[in-house]
N, C-alpha and C positions, 0 to 999 in steps of 0.2 A: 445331663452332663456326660461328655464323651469318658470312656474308659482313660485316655492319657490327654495331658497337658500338653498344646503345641508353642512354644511360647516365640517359638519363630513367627509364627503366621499370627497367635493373639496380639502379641506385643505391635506389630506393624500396627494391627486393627486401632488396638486402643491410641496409639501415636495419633490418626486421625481423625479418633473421635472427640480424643481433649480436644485435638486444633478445631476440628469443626464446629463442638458447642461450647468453645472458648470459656473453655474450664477454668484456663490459670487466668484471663486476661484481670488486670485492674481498672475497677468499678471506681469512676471518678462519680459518681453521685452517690456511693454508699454511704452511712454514717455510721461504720466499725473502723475502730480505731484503724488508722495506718501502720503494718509493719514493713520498711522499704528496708530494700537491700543493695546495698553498695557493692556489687559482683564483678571481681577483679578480670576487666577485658583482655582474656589471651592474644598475643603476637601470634597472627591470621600463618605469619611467613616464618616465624622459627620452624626449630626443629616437631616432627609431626607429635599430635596430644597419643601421648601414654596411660599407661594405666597407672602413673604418679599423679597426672593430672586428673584422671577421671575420680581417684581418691578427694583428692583437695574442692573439685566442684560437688559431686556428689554429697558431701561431709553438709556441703553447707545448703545444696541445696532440700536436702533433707527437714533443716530448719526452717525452708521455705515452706513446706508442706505441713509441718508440725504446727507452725504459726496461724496457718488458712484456716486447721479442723479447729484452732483454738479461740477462732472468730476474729479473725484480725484482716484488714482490705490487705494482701500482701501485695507491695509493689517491689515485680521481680525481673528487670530491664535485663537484657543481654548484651555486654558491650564486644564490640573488637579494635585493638588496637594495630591498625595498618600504619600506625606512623611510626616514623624514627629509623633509627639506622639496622635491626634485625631484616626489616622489610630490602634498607637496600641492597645489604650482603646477600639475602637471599636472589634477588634481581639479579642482580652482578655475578652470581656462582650460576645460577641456571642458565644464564643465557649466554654464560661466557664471553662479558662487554668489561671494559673499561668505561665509564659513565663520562670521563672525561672528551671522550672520543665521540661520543653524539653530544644532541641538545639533550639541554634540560628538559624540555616541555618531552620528548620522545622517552627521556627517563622517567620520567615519572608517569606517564600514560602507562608505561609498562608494569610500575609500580601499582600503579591503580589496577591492573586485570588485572593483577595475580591475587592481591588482596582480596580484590572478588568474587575470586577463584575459590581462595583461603576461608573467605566467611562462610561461602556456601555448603562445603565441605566440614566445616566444624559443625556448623549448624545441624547436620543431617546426623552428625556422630552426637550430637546433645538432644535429639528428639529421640534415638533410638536410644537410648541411656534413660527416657523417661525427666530430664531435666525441664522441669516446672516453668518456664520461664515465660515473661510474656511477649511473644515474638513478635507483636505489633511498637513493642518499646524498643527496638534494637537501636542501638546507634555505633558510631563508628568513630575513632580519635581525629578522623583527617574528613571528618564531614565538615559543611561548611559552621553547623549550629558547634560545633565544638570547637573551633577555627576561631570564630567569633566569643567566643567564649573564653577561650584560653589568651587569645591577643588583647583583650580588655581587660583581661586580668593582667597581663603584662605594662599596661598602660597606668591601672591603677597601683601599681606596685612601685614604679617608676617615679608617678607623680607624688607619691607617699614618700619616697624618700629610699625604698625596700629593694629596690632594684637601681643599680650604679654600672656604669661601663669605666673600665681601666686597662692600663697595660701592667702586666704583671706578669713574673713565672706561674705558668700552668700548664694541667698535667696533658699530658699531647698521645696519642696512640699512633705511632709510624707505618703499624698497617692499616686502618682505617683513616688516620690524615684525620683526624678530627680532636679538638679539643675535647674533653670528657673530665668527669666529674669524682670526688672521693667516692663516691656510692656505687660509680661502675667500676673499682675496682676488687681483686680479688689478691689472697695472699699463695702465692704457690711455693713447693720448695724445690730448688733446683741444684744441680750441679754445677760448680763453677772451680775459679780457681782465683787465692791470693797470692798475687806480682807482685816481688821485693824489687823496686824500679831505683837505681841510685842514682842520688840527688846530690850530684859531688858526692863528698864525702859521707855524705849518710841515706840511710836507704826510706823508700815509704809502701808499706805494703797496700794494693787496692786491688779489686775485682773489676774497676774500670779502667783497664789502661788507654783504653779508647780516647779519653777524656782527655789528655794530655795537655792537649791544645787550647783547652775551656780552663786551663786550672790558673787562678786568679788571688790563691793565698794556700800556706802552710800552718797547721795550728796543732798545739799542744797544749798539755793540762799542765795547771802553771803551778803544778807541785810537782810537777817530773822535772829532777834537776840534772838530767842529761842534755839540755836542748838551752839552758837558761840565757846562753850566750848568743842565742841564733838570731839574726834580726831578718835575714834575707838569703832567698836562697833560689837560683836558678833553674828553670824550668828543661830535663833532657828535651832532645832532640829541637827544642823549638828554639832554648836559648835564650829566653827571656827573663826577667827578677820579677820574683812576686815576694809581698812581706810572711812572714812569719809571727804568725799572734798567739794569743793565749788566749785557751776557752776552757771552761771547768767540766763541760759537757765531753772531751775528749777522752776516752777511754786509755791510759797509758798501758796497758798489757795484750791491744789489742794490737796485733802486727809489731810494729817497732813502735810505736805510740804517736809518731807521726800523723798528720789525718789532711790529706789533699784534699781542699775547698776549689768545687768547679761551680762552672755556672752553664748548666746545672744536674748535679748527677743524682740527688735523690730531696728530700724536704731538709734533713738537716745543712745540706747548703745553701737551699735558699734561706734559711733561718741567719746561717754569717753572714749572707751576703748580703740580706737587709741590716742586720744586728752593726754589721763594721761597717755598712758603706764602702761596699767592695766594686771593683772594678767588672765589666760584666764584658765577658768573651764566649760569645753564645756559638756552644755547639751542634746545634740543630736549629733552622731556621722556619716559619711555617713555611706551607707548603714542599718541603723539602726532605725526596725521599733517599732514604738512608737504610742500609743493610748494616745491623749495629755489632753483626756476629762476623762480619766481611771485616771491618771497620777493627773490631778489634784482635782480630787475627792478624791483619797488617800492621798496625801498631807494636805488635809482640812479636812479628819478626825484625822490625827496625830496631825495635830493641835490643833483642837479641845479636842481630847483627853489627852492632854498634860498640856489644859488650856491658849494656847498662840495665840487663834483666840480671839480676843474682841468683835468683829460683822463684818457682812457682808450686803452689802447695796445693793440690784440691781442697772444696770444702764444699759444704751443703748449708746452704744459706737463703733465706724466705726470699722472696722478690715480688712486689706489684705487679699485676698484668692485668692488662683490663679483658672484664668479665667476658666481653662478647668473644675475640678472637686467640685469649689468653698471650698475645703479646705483652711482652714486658715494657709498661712504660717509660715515656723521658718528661723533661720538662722545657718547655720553650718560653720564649718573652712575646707575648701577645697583647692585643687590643681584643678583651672580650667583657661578655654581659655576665652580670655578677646576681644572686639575688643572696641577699647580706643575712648570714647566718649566726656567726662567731660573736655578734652582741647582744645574741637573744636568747641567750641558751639556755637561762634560767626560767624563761617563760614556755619556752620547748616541753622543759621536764616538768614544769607546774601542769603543763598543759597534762601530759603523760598521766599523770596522778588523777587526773580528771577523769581518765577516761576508765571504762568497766573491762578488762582483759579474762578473755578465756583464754587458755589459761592464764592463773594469776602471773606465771613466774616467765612469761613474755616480756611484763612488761620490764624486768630486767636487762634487755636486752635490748629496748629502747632508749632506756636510760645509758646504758652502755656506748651506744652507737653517740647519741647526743652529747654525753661527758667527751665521746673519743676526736670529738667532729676539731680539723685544721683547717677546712679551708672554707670560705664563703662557695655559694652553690656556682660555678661556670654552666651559665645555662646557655652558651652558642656552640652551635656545633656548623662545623665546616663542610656540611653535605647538601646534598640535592632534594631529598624527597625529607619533607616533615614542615610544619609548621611554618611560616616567615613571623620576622619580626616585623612588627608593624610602624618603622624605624625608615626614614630618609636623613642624609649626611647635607648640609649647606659645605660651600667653599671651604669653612673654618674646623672641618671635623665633626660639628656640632651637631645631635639628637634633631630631626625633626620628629615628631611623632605624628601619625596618621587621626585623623579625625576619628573619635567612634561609631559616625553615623556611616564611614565608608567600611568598615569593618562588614565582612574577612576581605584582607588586602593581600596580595602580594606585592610587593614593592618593584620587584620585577620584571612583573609584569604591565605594572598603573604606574606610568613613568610621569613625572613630576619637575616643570621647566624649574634647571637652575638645582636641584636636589640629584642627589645620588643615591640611591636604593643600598638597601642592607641587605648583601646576597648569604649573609648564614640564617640559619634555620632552630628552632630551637629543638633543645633538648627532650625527648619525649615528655619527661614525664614534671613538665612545664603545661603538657595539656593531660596526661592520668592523674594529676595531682588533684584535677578539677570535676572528676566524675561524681562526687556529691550536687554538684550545681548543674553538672548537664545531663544529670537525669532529673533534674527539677526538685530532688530531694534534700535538700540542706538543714539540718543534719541528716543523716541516714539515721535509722536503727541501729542496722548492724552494718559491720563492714568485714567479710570472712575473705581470709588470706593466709596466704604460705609464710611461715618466718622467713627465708631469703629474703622478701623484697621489706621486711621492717623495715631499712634504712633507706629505701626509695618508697616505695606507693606510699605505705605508712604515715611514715616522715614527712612527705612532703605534700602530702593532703594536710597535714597536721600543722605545716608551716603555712599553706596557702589559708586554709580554714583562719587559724591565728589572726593573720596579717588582714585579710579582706572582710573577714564576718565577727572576728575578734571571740569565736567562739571554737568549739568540738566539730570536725566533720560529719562526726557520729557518737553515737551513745556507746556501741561497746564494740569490742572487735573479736572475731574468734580466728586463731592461730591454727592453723594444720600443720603436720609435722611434712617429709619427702614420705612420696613413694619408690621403695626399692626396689630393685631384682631379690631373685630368691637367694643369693650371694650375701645382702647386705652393699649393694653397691649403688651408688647411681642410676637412675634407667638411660640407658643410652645406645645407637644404633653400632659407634666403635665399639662397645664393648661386646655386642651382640647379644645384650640383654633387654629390646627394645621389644615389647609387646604391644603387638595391635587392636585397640578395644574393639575393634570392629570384628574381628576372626574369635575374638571371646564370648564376643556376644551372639556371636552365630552359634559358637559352639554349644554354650552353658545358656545363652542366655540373658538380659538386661542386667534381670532381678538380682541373678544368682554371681554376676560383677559387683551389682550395689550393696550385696549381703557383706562381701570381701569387706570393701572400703568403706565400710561404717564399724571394723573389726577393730580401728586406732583407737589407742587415747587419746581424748584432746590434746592437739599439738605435739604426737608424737610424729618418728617414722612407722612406714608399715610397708612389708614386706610385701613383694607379688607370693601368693603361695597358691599354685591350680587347688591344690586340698582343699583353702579354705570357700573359693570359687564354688567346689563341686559340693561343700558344706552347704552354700546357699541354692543351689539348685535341687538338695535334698530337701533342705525345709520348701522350696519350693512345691517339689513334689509330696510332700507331708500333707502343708497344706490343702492339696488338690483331693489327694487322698480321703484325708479326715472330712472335707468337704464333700466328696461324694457320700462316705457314710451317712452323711447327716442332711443330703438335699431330696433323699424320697421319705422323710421322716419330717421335713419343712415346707414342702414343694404347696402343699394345700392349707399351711396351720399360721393361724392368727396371732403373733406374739403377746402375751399378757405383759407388758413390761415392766411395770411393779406390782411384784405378788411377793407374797413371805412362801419361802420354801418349806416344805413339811420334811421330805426326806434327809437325811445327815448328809447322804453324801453330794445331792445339790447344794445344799446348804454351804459345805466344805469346799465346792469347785468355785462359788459367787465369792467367799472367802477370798480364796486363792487369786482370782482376780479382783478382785477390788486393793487385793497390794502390790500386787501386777503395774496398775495403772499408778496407784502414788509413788511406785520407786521410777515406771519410766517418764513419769509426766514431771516428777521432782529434780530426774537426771536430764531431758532433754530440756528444760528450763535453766540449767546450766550449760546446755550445749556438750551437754557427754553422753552424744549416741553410742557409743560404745557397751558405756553402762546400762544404758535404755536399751539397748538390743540384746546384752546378756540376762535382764532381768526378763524380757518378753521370750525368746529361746526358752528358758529355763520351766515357765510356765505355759508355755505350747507345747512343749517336747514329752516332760515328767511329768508334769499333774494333767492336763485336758488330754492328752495322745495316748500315754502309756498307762493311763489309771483313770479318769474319768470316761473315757470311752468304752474303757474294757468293761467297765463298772454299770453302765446302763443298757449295755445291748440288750439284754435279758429284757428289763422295763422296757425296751421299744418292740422288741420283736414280738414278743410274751404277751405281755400285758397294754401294748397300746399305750404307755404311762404318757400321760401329757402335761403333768409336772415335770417329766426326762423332757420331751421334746421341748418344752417354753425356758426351761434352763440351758438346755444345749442352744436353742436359738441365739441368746440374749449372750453366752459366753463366747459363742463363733462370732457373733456381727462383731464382738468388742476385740476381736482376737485379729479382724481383720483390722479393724483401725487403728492399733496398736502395731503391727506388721505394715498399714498404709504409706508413711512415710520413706521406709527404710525398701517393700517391694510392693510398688504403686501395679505395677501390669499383672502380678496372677491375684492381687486383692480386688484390683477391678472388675479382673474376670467372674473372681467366684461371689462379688458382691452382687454384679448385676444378675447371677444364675442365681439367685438365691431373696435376696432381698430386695433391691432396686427401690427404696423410699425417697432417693433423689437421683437427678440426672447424673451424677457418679459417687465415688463413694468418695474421694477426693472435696466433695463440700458437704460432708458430714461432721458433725460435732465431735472432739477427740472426746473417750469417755472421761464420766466424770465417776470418781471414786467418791462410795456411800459411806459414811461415818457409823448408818445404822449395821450395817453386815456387820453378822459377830462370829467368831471361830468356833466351827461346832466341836473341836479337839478331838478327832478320831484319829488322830495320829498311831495309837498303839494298832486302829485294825490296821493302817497302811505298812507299820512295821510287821504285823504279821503276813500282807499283802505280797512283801518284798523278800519273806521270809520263804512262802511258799514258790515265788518264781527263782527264787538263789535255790532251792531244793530242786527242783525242775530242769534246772544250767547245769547241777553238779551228775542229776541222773540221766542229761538228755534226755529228757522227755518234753513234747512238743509244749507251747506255752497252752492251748487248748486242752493236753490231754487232762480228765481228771485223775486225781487224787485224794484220799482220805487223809484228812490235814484233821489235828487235834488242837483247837485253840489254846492256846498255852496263857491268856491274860483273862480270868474267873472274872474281870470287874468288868469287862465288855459290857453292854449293851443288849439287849436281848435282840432288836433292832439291826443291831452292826453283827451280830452272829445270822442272823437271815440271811444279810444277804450276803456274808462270809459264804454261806451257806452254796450261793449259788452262784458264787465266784469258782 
């Protein structure tokens, strides 16, 4: 074994030797059970993978590793998601194109290299991370087996009765021009201001004076007895009458208690305006772009100039914007595809109940989102690159649907005499909802993910699963928390908190990343902290270390692997690991490496590092003991397999410099904890062990030097004073 550790040069090595002797691949003729993994396919074209992301896949694929030593066929696919509208923004910002201005078929070529650009580039950043996965199972959301897969799911949802087209208000993004879903949005808080606008004789306070134009009724709560008289009341600047109704829902202390019904400025107007049968004066049209902070700047100086603004009041008030571009949304009247939510929501959350959540108090949150759900799902999006419906129009408006034996169709492209093609596209995660079925695993195992996408990925595997198989996508799902900066923030390139796992892994290391990001509670956040980085590159070096001790004392010697130990303090290290193994094998069976890696630390660091090593040199060096060396054997093989999971590159290393009983140590058996090991209780010599090193910190004196130490505990051992003796 060389004097240091290179783990820049081992780690490459080992990356080609899994892929060579196809370590991780899945064994379709084995007969060990199957553990399959449902592995959330990162956006090839978003913003670049952080060390948030590297947390959230590492967490799980850990599990993937933990599963294999525990005899399980692990099937561990790698997806990527190139489809849907991240990929187009990204298009469209790099190349600085408006999409409308070329073809389609030139957009989306373009779309396609980049994605392929994207996968190859992530891929290379998930082999040098050490992630398990089987790269012969890769697939991609815009390939054709998932194209075909997703459109027939669309067809059977349809002909079920599950999916419906209509025209209705829906929510619309003005920078993106696409129809979008309650799931892509998010809640921001913003600065604004409430306009006292008068209405004749009396005034109405709103934050949209934009709207004026769309406003189609006046309403109040019909126990406010200031308005009782009002039946109808004039619209400024446009001059028009709209009625005046009564709603209980009105807040009377909010502005003047007044409340302007537009069509349409947020959900509670589409609520009157379906509720009364209100008149509909749409102020935004599809396709129609609109600058809505231009729009209402000009409106409040007509007002103003007109003399019908009374005052305007700053306020800080929550506002919708969708996720991708944080634009604040609107609502338009469209013709789009629906898949029907709002009268199955008791089946949603029965489902919920079904399923097994790490953590438990996730599943909170799903129940929350599904109690919270207003709208059926709008699954058409009005863009260029992603999915087609597999949908043609007759004269009369009318569905034709695509045969399934022509599936993957474009419509667009396969023109059809006397039919009109359906040029939107679906919603992404119309085909990620579907990755239990296109990696042929239905249900999964497990399904490991971030809480953000609960109310997309989650949810909507959990509706398609429902609807199509009338069962669970998967059997249990494990929740990761965000990875932060070291602030406690977002990771992000604006904020300049945006780490490169690639410069880290140069620096420290694979291992000594993957040590960090198995440092979370399930499902919590976890903070970037170089400390705990450089934590893991220590125990990395620990390991190497304590393994060089022990590889010219094993290098020629034949492990006995069940012998009864004669010594105490053999006896007390087989102890110490034998609860080693039931607290990590009992916490990664919940899926809390965390605690499984605090339990294995504790007994690498304190008992084998700092006291069982110092404890036998003597017997090795001395006496040749070969109870010392068949104990230390059998404690290091289990010390790396226990470490296996969490750091797969210097366990490989120092397995194959050491033992090599199979082609890696990655398909060796996790250990198995003996019920016979009994506690030899020499605890009071270690108290005096620890007694003697705190004497030695307080006088400085080196931890080798000796000293005459007076046993202070008479009931000792004759035994444990020997070798007190020669401590």
């Amino acid at each position: 074994m060389t004097e240091k550790y290179n783990p820049t040069e081992r780690e490459k090595h080992w990356q080609k030797y899994w892929e060579k002797e196809q370590i991780y691949k899945f064994n379709e003729s084995s007969e060990k059970p199957v553990f399959s993994i449902d592995t959330p396919p990162p956006y090839v074209n978003a913003d670049h993978l952080h060390a948030g992301h590297i947390m959230s896949y590492t967490q799980a694929e850990l599990i993937a590793r933990y599963k294999r030593m525990r005899g399980y066929n692990v099937f561990y696919p790698m997806g990527f998601d190139d489809n849907g509208l991240p990929t187009e923004r990204f298009v469209e910002k790099k190349y600085n194109i408006d999409k409308t201005k070329i073809s389609r078929s030139d957009f989306v070529k373009l779309c396609l290299e980049e994605t392929k650009k994207g996968a190859e580039g992530y891929q290379k950043l998930w082999q040098a991370l050490g992630i398990s996965v089987d790269w012969s199972r890769t697939y991609s959301t815009m390939d054709k087996n998932s194209q075909k897969i997703s459109q027939t799911s669309f067809i059977d949802l349809y002909q079920s009765g599950k999916i419906y087209r209509a025209e209705k208000p829906i929510i619309w993004c003005v920078t993106c021009q696409t129809a979008i879903s309650q799931a892509d949005l998010e809640d921001e808080e913003k600065d604004g201001e409430l306009n006292y606008i008068k209405f004749g004789d009396y005034l109405i306070a709103t934050t949209r004076p934009e709207l004026l134009e769309s406003c189609v009724a006046v309403f109040y709560n019909p126990q406010d007895s200031r308005y009782k008289n009002l039946k109808k009341m004039k619209v400024p600047i446009f001059d028009y009458e709209v009625p005046v109704l009564t709603d209980e829902s009105v807040d009377p202390k909010f502005g003047t208690g007044l409340m302007m019904v537009c069509t349409w400025g947020d959900q509670e107007d589409i609520k009157k305006w379906e509720k009364y049968k209100l008149a509909t004066r749409p102020f935004i049209k599809p396709g129609e772009k609109i600058n809505i902070l231009e729009n209402r700047k000009t409106r409040l100086e007509q007002l103003q100039a007109a003399g019908l603004l009374e005052k305007s009041e700053p306020i800080k008030h929550r506002v919708n914007v969708h996720e991708r571009c944080l634009t604040p949304i609107e609502f338009i009247l469209a013709k789009q595809w629906f898949v029907s939510l709002l009268n199955n929501k008791k089946d949603f959350l029965q489902r919920g109940e079904e399923l097994k959540w790490h953590p438990k108090f996730m599943h909170r949150r799903y129940q929350d989102w599904v109690n919270n759900l207003s709208w059926d799902w709008c699954i058409s999006r009005q863009r260029y690159y992603g999915v087609p419906f597999p949908v043609y129009y007759d004269q009369n408006d009318q569905p034709v649907l695509a045969q399934k034996s022509e599936l993957p169709i474009d419509p667009r492209e396969t023109k059809k005499t006397g039919l009109k093609p359906e040029v939107d596209v679906m919603d992404t995660w119309m085909t990620s909802s579907l990755t239990p079925m296109i990696i042929g695993q239905h249900p999964a195992s497990l399904r490991p993910q971030a809480f953000e996408i609960i109310r997309t990925w989650l949810f909507y595997t959990m509706v398609k699963s429902h609807y199509q198989k009338n069962s669970l996508p998967f059997k249990e799902v494990m929740i990761s928390g965000h990875g932060l900066d070291e602030k406690g923030r977002k990771i992000s390139k604006r904020l300049g908190s945006y780490q490169d796992p690639q410069k880290i892994i140069a620096a420290f290391g694979a291992d000594a990343l993957r040590y960090w990001a198995t440092g979370a509670r399930l499902g919590h956040n976890l903070r970037y902290r170089q400390e705990e980085v450089q934590k893991g590159k220590r125990t990395v070096t620990k390991l190497w270390n304590a393994s060089q001790f022990a590889w010219p004392h094993l290098a020629h010697f034949a492990t006995q692997k069940n012998f009864k130990p004669q010594n105490k303090i053999d006896a007390w290290i087989l102890y110490q690991l034998n609860q080693t193994i039931k607290t990590a094998t009992k916490n990664l069976e919940n899926y809390e490496y965390s605690k499984a890696r605090d339990a294995i630390d504790n007994f690498f660091w304190s008992k084998f590092a700092d006291n069982y090593l110092e404890f036998i040199k003597y017997r090795l060096y001395q006496k040749n003991d070969a109870e010392a060396k068949n104990t230390l054997s059998i404690v290091l093989l289990n010390i790396l397999k226990l470490y296996a999971p969490i750091l797969p590159f210097i366990t490989e290393e120092i397995y194959q410099k050491i033992y090599k009983f199979k082609r890696s140590l990655h398909r060796e058996s996790w250990p198995q904890a003996k019920s016979e090991i009994k506690n030899p209780k020499i605890e009071k010599f270690l108290q005096e062990i620890e007694e003697i090193r705190k004497y030695k910190s307080e006088k400085k004196l080196a931890m080798n030097a000796p000293v005459v130490w007076k046993i202070k505990n008479k009931a000792m051992p004759e035994e444990i004073k020997n070798i007190m003796n020669l401590c």
